[in-house]
PDB file with one MODEL, atoms N, CA, C and O in Angstrom:
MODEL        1
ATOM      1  N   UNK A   1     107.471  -0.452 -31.060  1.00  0.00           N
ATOM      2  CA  UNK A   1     108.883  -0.598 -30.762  1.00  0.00           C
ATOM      3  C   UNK A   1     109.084  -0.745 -29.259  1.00  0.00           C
ATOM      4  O   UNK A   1     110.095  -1.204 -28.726  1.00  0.00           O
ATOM      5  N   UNK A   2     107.968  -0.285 -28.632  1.00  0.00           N
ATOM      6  CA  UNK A   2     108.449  -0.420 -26.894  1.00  0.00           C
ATOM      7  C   UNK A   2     108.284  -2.322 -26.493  1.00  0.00           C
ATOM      8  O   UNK A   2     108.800  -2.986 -25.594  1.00  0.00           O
ATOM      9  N   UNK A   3     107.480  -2.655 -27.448  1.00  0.00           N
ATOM     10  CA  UNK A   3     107.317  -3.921 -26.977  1.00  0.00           C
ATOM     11  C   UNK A   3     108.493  -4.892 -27.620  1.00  0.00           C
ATOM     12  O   UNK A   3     108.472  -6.112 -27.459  1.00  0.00           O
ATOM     13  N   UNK A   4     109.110  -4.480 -28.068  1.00  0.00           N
ATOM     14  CA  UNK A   4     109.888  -4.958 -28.767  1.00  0.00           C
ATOM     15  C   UNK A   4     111.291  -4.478 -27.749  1.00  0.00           C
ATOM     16  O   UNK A   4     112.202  -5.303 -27.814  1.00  0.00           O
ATOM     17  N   UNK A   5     111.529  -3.461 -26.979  1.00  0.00           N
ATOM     18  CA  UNK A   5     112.853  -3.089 -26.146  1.00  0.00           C
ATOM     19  C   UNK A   5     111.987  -4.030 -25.009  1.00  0.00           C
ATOM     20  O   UNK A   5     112.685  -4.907 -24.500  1.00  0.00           O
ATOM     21  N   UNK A   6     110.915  -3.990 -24.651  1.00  0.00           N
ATOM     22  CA  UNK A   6     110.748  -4.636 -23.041  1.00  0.00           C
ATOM     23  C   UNK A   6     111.217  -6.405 -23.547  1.00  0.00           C
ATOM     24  O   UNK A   6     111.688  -7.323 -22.875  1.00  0.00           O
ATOM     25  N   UNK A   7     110.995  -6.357 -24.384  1.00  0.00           N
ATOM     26  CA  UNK A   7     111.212  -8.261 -24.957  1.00  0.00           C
ATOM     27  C   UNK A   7     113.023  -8.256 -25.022  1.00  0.00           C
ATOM     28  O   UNK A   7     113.617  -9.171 -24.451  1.00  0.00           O
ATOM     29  N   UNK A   8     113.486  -7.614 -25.452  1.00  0.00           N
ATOM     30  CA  UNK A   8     115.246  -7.571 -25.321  1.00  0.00           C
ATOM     31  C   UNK A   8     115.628  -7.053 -24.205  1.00  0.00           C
ATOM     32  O   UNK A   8     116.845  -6.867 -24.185  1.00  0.00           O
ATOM     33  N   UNK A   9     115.069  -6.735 -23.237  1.00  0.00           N
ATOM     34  CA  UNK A   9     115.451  -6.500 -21.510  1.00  0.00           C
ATOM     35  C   UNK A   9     114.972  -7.853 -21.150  1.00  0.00           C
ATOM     36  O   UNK A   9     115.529  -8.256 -20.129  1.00  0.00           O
ATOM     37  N   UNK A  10     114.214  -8.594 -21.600  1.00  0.00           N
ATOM     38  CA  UNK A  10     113.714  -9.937 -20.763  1.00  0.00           C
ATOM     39  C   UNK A  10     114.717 -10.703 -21.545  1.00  0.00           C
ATOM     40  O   UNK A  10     115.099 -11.327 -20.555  1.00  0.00           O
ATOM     41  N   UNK A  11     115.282 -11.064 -22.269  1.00  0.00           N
ATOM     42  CA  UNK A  11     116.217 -11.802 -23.195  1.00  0.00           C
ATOM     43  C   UNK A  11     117.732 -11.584 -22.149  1.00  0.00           C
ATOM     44  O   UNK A  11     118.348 -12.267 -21.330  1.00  0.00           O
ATOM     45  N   UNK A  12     117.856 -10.161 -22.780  1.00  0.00           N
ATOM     46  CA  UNK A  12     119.133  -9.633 -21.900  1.00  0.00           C
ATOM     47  C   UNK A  12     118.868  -9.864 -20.501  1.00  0.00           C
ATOM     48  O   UNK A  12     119.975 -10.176 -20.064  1.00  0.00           O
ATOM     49  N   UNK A  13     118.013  -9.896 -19.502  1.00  0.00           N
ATOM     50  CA  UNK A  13     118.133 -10.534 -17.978  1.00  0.00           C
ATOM     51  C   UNK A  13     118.072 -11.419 -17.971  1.00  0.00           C
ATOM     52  O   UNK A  13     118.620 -11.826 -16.947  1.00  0.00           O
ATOM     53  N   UNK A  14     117.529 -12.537 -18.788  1.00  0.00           N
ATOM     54  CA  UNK A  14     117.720 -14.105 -18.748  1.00  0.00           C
ATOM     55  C   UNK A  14     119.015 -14.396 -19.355  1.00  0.00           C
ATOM     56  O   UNK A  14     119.663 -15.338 -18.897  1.00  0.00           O
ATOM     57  N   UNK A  15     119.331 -13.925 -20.022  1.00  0.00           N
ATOM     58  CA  UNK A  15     121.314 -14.236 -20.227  1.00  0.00           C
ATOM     59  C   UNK A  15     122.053 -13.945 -19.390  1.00  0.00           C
ATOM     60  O   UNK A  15     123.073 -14.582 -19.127  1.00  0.00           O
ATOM     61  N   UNK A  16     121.682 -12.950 -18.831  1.00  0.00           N
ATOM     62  CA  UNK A  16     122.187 -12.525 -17.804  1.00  0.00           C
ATOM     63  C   UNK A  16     122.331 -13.507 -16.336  1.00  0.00           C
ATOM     64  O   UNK A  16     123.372 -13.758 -15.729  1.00  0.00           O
ATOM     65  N   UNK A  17     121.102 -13.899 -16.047  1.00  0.00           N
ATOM     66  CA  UNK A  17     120.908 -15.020 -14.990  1.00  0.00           C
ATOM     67  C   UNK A  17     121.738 -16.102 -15.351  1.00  0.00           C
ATOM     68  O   UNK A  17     122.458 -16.713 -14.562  1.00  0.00           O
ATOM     69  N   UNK A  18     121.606 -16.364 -16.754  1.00  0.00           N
ATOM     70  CA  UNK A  18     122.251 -17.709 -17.356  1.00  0.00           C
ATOM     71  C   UNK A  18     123.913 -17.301 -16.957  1.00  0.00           C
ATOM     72  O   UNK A  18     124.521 -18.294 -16.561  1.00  0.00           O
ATOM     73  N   UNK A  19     124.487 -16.428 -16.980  1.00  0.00           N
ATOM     74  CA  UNK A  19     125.969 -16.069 -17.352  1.00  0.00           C
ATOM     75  C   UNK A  19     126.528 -16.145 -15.827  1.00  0.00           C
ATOM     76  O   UNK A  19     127.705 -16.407 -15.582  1.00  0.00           O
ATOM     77  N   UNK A  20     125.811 -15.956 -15.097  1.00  0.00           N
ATOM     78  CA  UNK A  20     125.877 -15.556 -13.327  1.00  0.00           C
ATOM     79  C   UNK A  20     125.879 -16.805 -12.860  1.00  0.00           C
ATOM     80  O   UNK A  20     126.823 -17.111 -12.130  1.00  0.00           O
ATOM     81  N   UNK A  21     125.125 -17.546 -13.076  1.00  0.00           N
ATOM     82  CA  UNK A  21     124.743 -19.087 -12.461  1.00  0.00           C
ATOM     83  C   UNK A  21     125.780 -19.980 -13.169  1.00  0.00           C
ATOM     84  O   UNK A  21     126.334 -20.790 -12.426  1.00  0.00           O
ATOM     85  N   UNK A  22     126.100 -19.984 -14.303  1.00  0.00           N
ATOM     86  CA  UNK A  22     127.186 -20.695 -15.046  1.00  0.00           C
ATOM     87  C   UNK A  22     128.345 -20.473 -14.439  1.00  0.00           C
ATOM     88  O   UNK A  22     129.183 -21.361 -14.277  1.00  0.00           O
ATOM     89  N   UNK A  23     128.530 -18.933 -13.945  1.00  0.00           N
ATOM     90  CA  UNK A  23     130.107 -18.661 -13.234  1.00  0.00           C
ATOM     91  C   UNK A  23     129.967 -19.032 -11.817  1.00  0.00           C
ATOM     92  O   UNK A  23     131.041 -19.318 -11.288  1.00  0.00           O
ATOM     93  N   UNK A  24     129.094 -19.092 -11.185  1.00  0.00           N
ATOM     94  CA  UNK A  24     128.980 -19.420  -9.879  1.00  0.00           C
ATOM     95  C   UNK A  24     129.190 -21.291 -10.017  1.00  0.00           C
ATOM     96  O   UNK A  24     129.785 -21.863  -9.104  1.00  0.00           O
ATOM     97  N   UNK A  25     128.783 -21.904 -10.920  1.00  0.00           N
ATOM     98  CA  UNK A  25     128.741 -22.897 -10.888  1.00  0.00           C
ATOM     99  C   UNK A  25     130.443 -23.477 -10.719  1.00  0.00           C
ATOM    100  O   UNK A  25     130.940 -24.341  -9.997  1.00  0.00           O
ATOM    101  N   UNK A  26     131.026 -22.535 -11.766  1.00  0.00           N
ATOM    102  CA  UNK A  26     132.294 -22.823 -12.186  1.00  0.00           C
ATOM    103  C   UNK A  26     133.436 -22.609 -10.735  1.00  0.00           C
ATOM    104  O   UNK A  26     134.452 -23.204 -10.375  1.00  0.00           O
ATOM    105  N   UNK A  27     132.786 -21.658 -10.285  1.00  0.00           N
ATOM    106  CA  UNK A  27     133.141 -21.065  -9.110  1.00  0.00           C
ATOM    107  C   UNK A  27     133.178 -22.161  -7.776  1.00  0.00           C
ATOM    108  O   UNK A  27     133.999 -22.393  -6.889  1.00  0.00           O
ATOM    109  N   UNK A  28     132.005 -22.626  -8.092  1.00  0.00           N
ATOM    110  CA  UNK A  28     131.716 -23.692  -6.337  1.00  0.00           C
ATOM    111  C   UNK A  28     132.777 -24.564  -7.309  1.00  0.00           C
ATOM    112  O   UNK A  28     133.916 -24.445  -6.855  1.00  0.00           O
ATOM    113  N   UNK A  29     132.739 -25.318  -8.388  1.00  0.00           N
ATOM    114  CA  UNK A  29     133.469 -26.373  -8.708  1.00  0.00           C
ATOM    115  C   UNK A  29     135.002 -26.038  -8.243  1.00  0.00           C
ATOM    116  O   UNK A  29     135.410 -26.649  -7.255  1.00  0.00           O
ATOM    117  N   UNK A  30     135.876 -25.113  -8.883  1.00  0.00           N
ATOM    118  CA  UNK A  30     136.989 -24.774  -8.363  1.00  0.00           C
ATOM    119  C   UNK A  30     137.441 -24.989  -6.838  1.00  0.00           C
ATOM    120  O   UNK A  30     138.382 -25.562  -6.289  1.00  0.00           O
ATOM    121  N   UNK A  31     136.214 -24.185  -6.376  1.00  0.00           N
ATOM    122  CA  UNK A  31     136.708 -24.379  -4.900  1.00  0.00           C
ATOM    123  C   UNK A  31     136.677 -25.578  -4.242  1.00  0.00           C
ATOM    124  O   UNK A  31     137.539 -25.988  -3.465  1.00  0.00           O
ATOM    125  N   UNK A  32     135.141 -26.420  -4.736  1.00  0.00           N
ATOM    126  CA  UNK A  32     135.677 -27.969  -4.215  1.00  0.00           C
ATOM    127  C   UNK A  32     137.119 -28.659  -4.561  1.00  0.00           C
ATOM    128  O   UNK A  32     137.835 -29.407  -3.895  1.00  0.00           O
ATOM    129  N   UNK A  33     137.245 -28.143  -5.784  1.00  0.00           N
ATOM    130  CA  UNK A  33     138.651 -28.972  -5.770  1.00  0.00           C
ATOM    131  C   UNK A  33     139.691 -28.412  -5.629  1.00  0.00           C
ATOM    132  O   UNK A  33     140.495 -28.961  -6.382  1.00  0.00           O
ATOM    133  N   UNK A  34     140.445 -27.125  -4.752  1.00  0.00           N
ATOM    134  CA  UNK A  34     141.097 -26.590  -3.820  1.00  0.00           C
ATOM    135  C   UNK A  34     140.496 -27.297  -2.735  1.00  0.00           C
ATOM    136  O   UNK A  34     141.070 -28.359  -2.493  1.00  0.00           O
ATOM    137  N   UNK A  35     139.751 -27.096  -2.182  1.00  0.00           N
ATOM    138  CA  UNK A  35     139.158 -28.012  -0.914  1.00  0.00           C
ATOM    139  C   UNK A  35     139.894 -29.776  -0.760  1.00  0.00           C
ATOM    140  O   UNK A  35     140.502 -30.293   0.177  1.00  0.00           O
ATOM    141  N   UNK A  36     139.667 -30.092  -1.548  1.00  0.00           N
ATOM    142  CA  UNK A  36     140.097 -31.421  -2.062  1.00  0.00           C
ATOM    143  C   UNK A  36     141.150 -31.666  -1.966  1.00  0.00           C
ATOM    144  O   UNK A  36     141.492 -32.713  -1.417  1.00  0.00           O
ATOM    145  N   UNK A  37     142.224 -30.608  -2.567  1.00  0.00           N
ATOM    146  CA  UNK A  37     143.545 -30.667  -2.191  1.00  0.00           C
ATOM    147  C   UNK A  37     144.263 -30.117  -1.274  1.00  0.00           C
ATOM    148  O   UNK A  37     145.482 -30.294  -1.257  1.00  0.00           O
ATOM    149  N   UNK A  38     143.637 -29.365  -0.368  1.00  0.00           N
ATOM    150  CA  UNK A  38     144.061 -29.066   0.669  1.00  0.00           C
ATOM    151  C   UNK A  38     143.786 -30.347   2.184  1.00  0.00           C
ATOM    152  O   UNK A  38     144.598 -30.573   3.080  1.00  0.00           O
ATOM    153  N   UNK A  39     142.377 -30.983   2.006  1.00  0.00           N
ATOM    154  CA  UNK A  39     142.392 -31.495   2.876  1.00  0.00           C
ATOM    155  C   UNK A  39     143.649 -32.866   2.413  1.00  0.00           C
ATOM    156  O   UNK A  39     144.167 -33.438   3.372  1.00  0.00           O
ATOM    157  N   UNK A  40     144.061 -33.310   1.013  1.00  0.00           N
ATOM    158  CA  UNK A  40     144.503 -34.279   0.614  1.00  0.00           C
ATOM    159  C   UNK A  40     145.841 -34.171   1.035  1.00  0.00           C
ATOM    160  O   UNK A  40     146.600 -35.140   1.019  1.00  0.00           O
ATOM    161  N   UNK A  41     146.183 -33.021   1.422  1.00  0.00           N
ATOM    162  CA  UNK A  41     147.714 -32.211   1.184  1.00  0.00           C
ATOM    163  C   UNK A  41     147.734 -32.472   3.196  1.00  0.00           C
ATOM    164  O   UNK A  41     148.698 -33.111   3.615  1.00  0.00           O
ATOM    165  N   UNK A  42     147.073 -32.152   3.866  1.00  0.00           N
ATOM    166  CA  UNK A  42     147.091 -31.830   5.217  1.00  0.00           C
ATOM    167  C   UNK A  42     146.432 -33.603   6.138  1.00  0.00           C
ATOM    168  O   UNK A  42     146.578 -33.755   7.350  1.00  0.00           O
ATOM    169  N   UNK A  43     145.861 -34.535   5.363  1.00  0.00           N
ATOM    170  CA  UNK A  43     146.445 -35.498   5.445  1.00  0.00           C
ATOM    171  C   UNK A  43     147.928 -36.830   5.160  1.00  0.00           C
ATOM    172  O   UNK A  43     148.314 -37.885   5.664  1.00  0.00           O
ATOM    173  N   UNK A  44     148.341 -35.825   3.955  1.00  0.00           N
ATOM    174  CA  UNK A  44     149.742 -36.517   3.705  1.00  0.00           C
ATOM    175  C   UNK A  44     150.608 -35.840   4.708  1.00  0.00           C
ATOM    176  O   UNK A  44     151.562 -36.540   5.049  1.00  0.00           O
ATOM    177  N   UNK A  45     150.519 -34.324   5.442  1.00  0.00           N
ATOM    178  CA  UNK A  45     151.224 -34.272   6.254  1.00  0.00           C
ATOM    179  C   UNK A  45     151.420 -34.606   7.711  1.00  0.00           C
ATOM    180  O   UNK A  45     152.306 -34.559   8.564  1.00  0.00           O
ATOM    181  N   UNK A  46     149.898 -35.042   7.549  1.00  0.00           N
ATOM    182  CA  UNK A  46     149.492 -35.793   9.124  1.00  0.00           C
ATOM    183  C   UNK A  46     150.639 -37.501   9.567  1.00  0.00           C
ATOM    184  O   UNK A  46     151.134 -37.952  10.600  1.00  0.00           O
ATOM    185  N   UNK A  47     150.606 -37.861   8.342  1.00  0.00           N
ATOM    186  CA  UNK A  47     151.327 -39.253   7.989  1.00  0.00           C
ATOM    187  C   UNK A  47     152.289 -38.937   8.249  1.00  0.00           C
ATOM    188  O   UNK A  47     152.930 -39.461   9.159  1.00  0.00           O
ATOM    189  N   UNK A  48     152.677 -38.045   7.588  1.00  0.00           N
ATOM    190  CA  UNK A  48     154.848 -37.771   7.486  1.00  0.00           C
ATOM    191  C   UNK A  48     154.644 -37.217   8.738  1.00  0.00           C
ATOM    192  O   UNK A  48     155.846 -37.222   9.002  1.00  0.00           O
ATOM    193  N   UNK A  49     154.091 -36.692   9.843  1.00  0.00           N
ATOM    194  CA  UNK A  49     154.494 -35.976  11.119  1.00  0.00           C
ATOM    195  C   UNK A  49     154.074 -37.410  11.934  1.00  0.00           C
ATOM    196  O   UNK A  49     154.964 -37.665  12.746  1.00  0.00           O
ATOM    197  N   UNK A  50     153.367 -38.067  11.952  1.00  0.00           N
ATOM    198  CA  UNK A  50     153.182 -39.858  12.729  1.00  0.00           C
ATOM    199  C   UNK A  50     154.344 -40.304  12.238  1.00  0.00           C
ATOM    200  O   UNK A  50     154.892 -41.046  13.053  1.00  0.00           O
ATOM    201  N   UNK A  51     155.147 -40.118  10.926  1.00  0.00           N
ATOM    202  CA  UNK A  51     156.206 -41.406  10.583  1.00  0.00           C
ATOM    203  C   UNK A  51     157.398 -41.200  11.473  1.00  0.00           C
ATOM    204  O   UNK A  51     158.133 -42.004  12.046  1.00  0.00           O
ATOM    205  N   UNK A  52     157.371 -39.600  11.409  1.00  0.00           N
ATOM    206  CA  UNK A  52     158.651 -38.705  12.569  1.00  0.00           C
ATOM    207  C   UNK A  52     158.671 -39.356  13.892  1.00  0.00           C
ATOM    208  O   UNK A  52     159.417 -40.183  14.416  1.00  0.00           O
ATOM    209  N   UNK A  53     157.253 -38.504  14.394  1.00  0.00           N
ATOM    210  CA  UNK A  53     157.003 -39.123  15.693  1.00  0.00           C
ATOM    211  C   UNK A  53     157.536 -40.386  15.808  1.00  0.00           C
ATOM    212  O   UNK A  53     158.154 -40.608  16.849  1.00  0.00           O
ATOM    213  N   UNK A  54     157.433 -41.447  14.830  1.00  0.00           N
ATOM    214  CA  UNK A  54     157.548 -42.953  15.011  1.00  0.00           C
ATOM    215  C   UNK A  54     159.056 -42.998  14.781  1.00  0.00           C
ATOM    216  O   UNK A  54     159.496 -44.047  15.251  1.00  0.00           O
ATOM    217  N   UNK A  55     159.964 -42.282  14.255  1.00  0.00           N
ATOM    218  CA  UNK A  55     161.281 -42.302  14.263  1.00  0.00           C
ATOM    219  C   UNK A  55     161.813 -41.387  15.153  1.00  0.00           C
ATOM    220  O   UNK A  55     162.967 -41.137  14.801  1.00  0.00           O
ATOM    221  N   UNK A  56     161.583 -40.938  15.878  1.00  0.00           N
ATOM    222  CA  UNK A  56     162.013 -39.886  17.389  1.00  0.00           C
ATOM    223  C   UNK A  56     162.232 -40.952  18.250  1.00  0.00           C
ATOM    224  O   UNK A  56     163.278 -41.291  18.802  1.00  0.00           O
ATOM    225  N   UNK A  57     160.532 -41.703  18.327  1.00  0.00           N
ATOM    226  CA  UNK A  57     160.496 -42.812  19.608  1.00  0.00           C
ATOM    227  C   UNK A  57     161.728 -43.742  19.247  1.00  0.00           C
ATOM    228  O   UNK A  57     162.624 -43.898  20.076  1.00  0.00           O
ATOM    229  N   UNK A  58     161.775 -44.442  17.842  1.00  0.00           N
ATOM    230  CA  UNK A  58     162.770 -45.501  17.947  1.00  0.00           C
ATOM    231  C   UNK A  58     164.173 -45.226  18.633  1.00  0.00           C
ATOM    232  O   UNK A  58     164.797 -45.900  19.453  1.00  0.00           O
ATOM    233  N   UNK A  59     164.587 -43.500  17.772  1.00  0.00           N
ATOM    234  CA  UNK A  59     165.454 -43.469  18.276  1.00  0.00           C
ATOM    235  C   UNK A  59     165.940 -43.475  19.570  1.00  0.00           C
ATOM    236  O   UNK A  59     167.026 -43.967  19.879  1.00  0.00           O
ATOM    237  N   UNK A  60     164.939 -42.784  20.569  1.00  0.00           N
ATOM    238  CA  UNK A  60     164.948 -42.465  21.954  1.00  0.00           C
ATOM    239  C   UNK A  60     165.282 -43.857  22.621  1.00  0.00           C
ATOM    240  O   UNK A  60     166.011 -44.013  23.600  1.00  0.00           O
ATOM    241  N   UNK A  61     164.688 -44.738  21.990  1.00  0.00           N
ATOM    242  CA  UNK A  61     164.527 -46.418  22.554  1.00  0.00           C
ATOM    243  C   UNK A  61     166.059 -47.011  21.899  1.00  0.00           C
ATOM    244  O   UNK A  61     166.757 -47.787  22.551  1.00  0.00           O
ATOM    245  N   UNK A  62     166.369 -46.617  20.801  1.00  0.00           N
ATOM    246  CA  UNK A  62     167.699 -46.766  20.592  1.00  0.00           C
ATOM    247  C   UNK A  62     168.618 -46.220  21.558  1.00  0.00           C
ATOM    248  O   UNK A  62     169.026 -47.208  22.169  1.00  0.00           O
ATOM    249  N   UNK A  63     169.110 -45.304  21.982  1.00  0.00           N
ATOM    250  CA  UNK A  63     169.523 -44.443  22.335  1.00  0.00           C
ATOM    251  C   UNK A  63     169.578 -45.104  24.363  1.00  0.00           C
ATOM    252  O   UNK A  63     170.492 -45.391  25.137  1.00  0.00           O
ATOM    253  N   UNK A  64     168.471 -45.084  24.428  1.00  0.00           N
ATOM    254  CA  UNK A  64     168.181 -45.444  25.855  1.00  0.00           C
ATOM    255  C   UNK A  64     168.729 -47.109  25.912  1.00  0.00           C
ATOM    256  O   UNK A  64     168.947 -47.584  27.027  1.00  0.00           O
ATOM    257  N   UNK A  65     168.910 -47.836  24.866  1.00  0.00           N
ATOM    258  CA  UNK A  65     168.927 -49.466  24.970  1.00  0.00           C
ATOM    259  C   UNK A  65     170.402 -49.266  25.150  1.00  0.00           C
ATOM    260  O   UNK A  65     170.828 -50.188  25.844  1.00  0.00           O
ATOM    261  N   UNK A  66     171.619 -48.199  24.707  1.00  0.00           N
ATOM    262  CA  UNK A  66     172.983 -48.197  24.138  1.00  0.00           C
ATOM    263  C   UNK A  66     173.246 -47.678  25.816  1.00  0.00           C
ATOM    264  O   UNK A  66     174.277 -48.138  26.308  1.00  0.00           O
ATOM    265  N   UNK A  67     172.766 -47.157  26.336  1.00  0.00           N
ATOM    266  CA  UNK A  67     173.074 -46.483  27.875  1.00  0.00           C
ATOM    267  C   UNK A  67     173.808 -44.902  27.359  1.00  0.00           C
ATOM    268  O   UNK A  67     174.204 -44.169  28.265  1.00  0.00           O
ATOM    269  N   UNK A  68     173.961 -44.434  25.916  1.00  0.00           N
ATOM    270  CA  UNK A  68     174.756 -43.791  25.857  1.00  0.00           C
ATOM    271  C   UNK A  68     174.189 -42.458  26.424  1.00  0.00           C
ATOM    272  O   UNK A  68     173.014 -42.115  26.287  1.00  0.00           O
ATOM    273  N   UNK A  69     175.016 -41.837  26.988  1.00  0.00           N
ATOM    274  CA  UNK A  69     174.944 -40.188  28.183  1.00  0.00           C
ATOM    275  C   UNK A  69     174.000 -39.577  26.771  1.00  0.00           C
ATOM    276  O   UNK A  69     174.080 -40.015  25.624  1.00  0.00           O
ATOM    277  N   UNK A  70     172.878 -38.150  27.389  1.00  0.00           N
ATOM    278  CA  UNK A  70     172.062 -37.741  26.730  1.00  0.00           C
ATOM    279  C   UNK A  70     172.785 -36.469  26.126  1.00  0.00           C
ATOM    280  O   UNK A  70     173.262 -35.639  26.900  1.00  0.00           O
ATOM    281  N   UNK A  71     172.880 -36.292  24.662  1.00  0.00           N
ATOM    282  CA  UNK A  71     173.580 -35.225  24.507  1.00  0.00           C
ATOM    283  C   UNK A  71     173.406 -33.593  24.714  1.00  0.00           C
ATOM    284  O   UNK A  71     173.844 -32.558  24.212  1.00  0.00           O
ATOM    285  N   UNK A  72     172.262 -34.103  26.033  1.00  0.00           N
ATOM    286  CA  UNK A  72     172.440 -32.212  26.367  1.00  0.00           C
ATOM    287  C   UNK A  72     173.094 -32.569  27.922  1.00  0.00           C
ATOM    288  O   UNK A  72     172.960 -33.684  28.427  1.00  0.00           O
ATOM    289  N   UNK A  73     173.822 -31.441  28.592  1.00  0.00           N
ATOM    290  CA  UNK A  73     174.257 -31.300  29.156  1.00  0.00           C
ATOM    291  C   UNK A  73     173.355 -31.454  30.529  1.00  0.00           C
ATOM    292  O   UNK A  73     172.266 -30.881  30.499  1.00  0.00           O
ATOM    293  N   UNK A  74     173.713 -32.196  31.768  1.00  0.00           N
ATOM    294  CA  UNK A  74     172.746 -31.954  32.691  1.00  0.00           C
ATOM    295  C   UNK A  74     172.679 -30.412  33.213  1.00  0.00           C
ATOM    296  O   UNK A  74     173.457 -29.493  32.954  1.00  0.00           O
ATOM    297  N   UNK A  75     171.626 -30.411  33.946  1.00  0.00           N
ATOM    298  CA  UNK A  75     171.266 -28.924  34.059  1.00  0.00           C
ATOM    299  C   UNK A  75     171.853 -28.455  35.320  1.00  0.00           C
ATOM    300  O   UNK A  75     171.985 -29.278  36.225  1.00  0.00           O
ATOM    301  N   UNK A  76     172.175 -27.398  35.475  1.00  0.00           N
ATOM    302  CA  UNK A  76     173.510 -26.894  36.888  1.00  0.00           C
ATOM    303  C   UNK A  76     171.914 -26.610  37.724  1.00  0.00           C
ATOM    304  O   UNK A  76     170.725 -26.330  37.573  1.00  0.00           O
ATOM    305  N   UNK A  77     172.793 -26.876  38.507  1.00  0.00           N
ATOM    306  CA  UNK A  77     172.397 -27.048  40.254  1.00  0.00           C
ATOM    307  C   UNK A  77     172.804 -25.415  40.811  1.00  0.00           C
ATOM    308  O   UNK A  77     173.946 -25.094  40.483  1.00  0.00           O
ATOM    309  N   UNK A  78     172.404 -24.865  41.220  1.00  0.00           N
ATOM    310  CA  UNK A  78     172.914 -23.372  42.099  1.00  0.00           C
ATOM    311  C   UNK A  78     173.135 -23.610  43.507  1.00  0.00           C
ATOM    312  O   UNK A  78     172.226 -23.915  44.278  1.00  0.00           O
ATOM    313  N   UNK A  79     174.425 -23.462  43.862  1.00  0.00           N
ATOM    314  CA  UNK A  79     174.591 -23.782  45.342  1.00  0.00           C
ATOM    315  C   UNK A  79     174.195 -22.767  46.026  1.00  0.00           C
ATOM    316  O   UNK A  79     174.488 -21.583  45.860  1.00  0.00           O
ATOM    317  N   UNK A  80     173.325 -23.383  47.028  1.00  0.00           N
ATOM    318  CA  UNK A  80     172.302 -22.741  48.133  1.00  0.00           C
ATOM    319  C   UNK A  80     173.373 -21.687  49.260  1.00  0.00           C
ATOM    320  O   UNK A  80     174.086 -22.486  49.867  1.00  0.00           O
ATOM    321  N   UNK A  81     173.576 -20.789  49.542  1.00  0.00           N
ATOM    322  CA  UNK A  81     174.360 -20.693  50.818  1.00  0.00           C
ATOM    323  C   UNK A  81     173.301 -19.799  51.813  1.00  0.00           C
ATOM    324  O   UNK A  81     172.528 -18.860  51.623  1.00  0.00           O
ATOM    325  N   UNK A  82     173.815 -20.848  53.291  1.00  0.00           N
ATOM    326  CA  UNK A  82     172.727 -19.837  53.977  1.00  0.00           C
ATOM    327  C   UNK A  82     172.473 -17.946  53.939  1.00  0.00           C
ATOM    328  O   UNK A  82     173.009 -17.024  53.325  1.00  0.00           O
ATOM    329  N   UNK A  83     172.133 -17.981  54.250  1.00  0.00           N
ATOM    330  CA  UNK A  83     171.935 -16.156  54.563  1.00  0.00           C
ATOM    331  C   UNK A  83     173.061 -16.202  56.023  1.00  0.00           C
ATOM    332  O   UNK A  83     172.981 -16.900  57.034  1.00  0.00           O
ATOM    333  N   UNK A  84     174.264 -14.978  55.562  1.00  0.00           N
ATOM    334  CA  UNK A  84     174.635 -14.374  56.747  1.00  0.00           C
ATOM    335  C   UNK A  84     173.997 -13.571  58.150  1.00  0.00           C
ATOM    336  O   UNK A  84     173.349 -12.527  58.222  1.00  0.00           O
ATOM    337  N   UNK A  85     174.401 -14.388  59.077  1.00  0.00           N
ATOM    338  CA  UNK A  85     173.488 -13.993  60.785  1.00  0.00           C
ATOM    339  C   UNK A  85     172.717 -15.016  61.167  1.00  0.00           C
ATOM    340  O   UNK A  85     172.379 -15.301  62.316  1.00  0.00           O
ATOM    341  N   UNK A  86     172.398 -15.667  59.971  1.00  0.00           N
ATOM    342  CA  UNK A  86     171.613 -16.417  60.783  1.00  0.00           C
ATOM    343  C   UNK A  86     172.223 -18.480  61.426  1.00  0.00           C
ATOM    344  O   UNK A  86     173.163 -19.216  61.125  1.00  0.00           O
ATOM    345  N   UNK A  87     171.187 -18.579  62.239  1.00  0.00           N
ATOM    346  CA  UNK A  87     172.062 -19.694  62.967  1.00  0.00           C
ATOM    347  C   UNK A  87     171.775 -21.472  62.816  1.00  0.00           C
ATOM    348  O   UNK A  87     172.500 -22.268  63.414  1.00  0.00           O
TER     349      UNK A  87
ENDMDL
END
């Protein structure tokens, strides 16, 4: 009977290996394809942030072609006054 439990410990650790390597397998697969969609996801946003960029400039070039005043306010000036005493 002992040879018979050491033969179902070698059965049971080779299923065992088998069950580990099957989930790891399943495991790398998943993550490639999170991988996949993340880089797929962070190139579509690369595009839509170039299309912006490319509609900022037009507008700026719009904007600059019309002469129209920039809608922020120019920036105040602080009037200098000398220091009292001196000449």
């Amino acid at each position: 009977m002992d040879g018979q439990d050491t033969e179902d410990m070698k059965q049971s650790s080779a299923d065992m290996t088998v069950f580990v390597q099957n989930l790891l397998q399943q495991m790398q697969a998943r993550f490639q394809t999170m991988s996949e969609s993340i880089v797929t996801k962070i190139d579509e946003m690369g595009g839509r942030i170039n299309e912006l960029e490319q509609s900022i400039s037009e507008l700026k070039t719009e904007m600059g072609a019309e002469g129209s005043p920039s809608p922020l306010p120019p920036p105040k000036t602080e009037d200098v006054k000398p220091e009292e005493g001196s000449a």
